[in-house]
Each structure stands twice: as structure tokens, then as C-alpha cells.
N, C-alpha and C positions, 0 to 999 in steps of 0.2 A: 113838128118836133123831131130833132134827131136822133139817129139809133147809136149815134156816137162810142156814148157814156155805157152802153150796152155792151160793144164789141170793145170798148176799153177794158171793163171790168171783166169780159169771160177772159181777156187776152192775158191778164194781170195774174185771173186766178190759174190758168193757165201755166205760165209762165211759171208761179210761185209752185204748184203742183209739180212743175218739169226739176224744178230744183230740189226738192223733197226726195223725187223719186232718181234722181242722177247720185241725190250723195248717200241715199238707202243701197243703191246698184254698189255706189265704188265700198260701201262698208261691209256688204254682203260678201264682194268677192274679188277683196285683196290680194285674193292669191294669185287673180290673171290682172298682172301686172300694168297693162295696155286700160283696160277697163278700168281699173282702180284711178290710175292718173286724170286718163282722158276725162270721166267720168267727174273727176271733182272740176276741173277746169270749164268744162263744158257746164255744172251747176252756176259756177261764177258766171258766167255770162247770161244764166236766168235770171241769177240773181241783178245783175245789174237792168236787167231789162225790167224787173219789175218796178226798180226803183225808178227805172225812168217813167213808165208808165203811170205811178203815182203820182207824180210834177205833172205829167202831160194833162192826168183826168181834173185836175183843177179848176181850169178854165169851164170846163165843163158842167161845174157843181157835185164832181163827185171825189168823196173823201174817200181816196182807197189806203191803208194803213201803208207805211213805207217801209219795207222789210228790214224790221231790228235785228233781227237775230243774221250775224255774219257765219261766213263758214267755218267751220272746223277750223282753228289752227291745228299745225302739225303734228303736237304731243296729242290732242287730242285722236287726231287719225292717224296716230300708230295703235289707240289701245282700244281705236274701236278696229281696227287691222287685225291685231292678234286675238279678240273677241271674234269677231267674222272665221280667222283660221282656225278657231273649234269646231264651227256647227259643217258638217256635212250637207253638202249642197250639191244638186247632182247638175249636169249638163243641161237639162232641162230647166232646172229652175232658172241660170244664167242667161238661157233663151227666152225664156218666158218674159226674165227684165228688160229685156233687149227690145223684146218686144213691144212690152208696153211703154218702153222709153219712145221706139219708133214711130209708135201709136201718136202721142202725144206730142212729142214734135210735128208732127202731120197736123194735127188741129191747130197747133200752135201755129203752123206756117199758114194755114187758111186762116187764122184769123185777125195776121200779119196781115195778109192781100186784101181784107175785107177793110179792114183801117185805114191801109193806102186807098182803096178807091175812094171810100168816104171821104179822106183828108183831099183828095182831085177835088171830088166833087164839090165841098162845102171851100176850098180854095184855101184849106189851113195847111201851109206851108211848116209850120213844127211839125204838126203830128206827121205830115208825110217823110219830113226828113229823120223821125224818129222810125217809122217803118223803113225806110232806105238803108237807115242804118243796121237797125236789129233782126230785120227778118233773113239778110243773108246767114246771121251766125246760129238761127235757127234750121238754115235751109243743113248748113253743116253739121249741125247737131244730128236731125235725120240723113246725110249720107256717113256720117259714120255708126251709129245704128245700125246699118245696111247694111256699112261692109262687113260691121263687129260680127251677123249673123252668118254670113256668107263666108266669113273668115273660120269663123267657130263651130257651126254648125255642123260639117263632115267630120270632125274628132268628137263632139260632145254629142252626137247623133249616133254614133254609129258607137261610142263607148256606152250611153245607154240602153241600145240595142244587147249587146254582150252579157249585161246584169240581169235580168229577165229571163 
């Protein structure tokens, strides 16, 4: 029996998780500009990944729901923008998203590699060419993560060092 349908569905919930947590980051913290943008565009690209991943687990026997809910339009992320620029958020907390953004992309990429060997192995020419496709824009996802902390980290570090 294959583990397929397995690494489809962590991949899927995965993915859908990655976009949850990209468009909670850009609403959180509208205010750093870079984060805010990149952050939604980078969710559209989970999100289309799950959508493909739903068509792909079919052959498979598994029903994974097809993600209904689309992003934000724009009116909507400006008034959750200026809702985000009430709450006090300190440097830390911005790293801690970051973090767990970069977290997550990390599984997410492993779980990308695991579905390409599978798709080698069992000779399924989609699912590889859906991994060829999708797991680079994952690999990007986690180097900018990387940089966003490396970027951010000596100002938002060393300003909440000061407050204490």
C-alpha cells in the first residue's frame, strides 16, 4: 500500500497552515511594510499549492476539501492593517512569527522532497511535476523568512533589550 495519500495530506495541511499563519503575520504587523506585502503574496502561493494538491490526492482516493476561502481582498487588508496598527507588538513577537513561519516552511519543504521521491519511485509523472513546481516557491518562502530575521533581528533585538 502506498504512503502517498499520507504525505499528500500532511503536505496539504501543511501548506494550508503556512497560509493561515503568512496572512495572521502580514495582519499583525502592517506596520513593517516588507513583511506585510511579501507576507500576503507568499500566503497566495500556499494557497494555490493546496489547491493543487487537492486535484493531485484524487487519484489517490483521498478527498482533501479544496481551499474556498480566497485571500483578503484589498479593502479588507487595509481595516485589518489599521486594526493590526493598534495593538502593541514588540520586536519579539514579530520574530517569534518569523520564526514559526520559518519553521513551517522547513516541513513544508521536507515534505515537498518526500512526495518527489515517492512520485520517482511509484513512476507518477504529475505528482513529481507538481513537486518541481511547488516546492521551489516553498524553498523561497523559507529563504526569506531567513533573511526577514537576519534583517530584523539586530534593531528588534537590541530595541527590546532597552525596554527591560
Amino acid at each position: 500500500m502506498s504512503a502517498v495519500p499520507t504525505v499528500l495530506r500532511a503536505l496539504y495541511e501543511g501548506e494550508r497552515a503556512m497560509e493561515r499563519k503568512l496572512l495572521e503575520t502580514a495582519e499583525r504587523d502592517a506596520a513593517e511594510h516588507e513583511v506585510h506585502h511579501v507576507a500576503i503574496d507568499l500566503a497566495r502561493w500556499s494557497h494555490e499549492h493546496a489547491e493543487r494538491l487537492a486535484r493531485a490526492a484524487e487519484p489517490y482516493g483521498l478527498r482533501l476539501p479544496a481551499p474556498s476561502e480566497g485571500l483578503p481582498g484589498p479593502g479588507e487588508r487595509r481595516e485589518r492593517a489599521a486594526r493590526a496598527l493598534d495593538d502593541a507588538r514588540s520586536g519579539l513577537d514579530l520574530l517569534n512569527d518569523l520564526r514559526a513561519l520559518h519553521l513551517a516552511a522547513t516541513g513544508n519543504s521536507l515534505d515537498w522532497e518526500m512526495l518527489a521521491q515517492a512520485a520517482q519511485a511509484e513512476k507518477d509523472t504529475g505528482l513529481l511535476d507538481l513537486a518541481t513546481a511547488c516546492h521551489p516557491q516553498t524553498l523561497r518562502q523559507m529563504r526569506w523568512t531567513n533573511t526577514m530575521i537576519k534583517t530584523l533581528s539586530p534593531q528588534l533585538l537590541s530595541r527590546a533589550g532597552t525596554r527591560g
